[in-house]
TORNU-389358 format. One record per residue: residue in one letter; x, y, z of N, C-alpha, C in turn. Coordinates in steps of 0.05 Angstrom, whole numbers, padded with zeros to 5 digits, always signed. Each point is the difference from the previous one (the first is absolute). Layout:
REM residues N
AXYZXYZXYZ
...
***
This chain:
REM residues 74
X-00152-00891-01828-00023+00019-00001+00011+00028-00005
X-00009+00015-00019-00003+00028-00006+00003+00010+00030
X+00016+00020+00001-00009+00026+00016-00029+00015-00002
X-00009+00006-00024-00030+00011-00004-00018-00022+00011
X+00007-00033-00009-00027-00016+00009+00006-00012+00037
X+00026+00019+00011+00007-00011+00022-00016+00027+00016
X+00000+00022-00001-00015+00028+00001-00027-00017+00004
X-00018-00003-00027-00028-00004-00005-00003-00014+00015
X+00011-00028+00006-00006-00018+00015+00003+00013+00039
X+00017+00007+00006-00003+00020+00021-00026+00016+00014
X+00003+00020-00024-00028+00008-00001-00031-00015+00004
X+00009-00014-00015-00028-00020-00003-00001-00014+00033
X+00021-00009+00008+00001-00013+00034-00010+00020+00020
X+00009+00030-00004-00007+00019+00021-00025+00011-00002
X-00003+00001-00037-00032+00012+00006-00016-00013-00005
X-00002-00026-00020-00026-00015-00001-00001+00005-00029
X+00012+00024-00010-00020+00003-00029+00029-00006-00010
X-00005-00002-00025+00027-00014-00022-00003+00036-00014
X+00026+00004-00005+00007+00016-00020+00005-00002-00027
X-00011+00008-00015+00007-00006-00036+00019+00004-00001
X+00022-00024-00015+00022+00010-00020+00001-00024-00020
X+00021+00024-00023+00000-00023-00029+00030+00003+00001
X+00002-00025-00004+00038-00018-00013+00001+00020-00030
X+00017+00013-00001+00007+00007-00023+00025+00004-00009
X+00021+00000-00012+00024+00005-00001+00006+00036+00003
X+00034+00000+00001+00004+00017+00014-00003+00026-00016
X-00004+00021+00008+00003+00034-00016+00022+00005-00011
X+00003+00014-00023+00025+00018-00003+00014+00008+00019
X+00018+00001+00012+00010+00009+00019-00007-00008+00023
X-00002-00025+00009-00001-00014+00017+00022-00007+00008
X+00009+00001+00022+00029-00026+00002-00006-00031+00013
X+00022+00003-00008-00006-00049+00002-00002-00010+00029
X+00017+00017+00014+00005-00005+00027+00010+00027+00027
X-00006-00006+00015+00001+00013+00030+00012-00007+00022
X+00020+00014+00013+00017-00008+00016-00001+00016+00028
X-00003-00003+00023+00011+00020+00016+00019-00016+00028
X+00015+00018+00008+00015-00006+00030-00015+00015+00017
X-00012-00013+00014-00018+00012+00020+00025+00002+00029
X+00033-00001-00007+00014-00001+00027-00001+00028+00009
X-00002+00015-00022+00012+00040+00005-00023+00011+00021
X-00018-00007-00003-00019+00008+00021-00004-00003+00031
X+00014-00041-00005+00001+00001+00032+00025+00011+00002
X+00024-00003-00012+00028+00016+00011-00013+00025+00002
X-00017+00021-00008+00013+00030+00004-00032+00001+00015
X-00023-00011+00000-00015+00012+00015-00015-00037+00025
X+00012-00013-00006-00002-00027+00025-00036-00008-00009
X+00002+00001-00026-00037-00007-00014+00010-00025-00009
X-00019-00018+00005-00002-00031-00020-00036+00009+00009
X-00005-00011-00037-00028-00007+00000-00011-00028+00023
X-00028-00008+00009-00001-00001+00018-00032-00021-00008
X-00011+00018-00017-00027-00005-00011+00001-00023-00021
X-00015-00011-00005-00005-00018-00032-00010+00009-00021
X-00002-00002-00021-00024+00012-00019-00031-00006+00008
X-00004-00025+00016-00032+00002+00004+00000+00022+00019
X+00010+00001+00021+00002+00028+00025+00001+00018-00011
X+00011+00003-00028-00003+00036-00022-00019-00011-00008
X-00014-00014-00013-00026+00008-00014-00031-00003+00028
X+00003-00019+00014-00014+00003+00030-00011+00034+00004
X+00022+00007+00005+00007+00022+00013-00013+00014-00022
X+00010+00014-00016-00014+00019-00020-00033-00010-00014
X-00004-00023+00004-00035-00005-00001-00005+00019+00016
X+00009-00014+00032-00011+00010+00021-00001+00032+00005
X+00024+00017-00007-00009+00021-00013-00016+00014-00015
X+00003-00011-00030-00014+00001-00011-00038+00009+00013
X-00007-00029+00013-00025-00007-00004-00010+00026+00027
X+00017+00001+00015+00001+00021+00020-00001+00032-00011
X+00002+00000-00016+00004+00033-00022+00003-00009-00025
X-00030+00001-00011-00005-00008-00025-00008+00020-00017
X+00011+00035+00009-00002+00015-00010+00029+00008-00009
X+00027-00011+00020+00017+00006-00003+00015+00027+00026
X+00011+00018-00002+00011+00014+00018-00008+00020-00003
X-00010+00014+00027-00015+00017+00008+00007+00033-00014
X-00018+00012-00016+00016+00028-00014+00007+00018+00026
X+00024+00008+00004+00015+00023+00019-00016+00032-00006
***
């Protein structure tokens, strides 16, 4: 499964509504692949992620639907 249709599908579990997307091949300047070492973070600051992707999209509905104007002007 896609990362994009692994997202949508997320989404779709936390909020109920499905999000549109289209399969299309990649952009100009896209790259093929993505890598990261997530070790540098816990060595220099003691962080390991913790959450899942449904707990990030959960969570930001639940935001979301909580401030559906967005953040308050200062």
């Amino acid at each position: 499964m896609s990362r994009v249709v692994a997202a949508a599908a997320a989404n779709l579990t936390a909020s109920g509504r499905a999000v549109p997307y289209r399969t299309v091949g990649r952009r100009a300047g896209d790259i093929a692949a993505n890598y990261a070492d997530v070790s540098l973070a816990h060595r220099l600051l003691g962080w390991r992620a913790t959450r899942t992707l449904h707990d990030m999209c959960k969570d930001t509905w639940r935001w979301q639907s909580d401030n559906p104007k967005g953040f308050q002007k200062s």
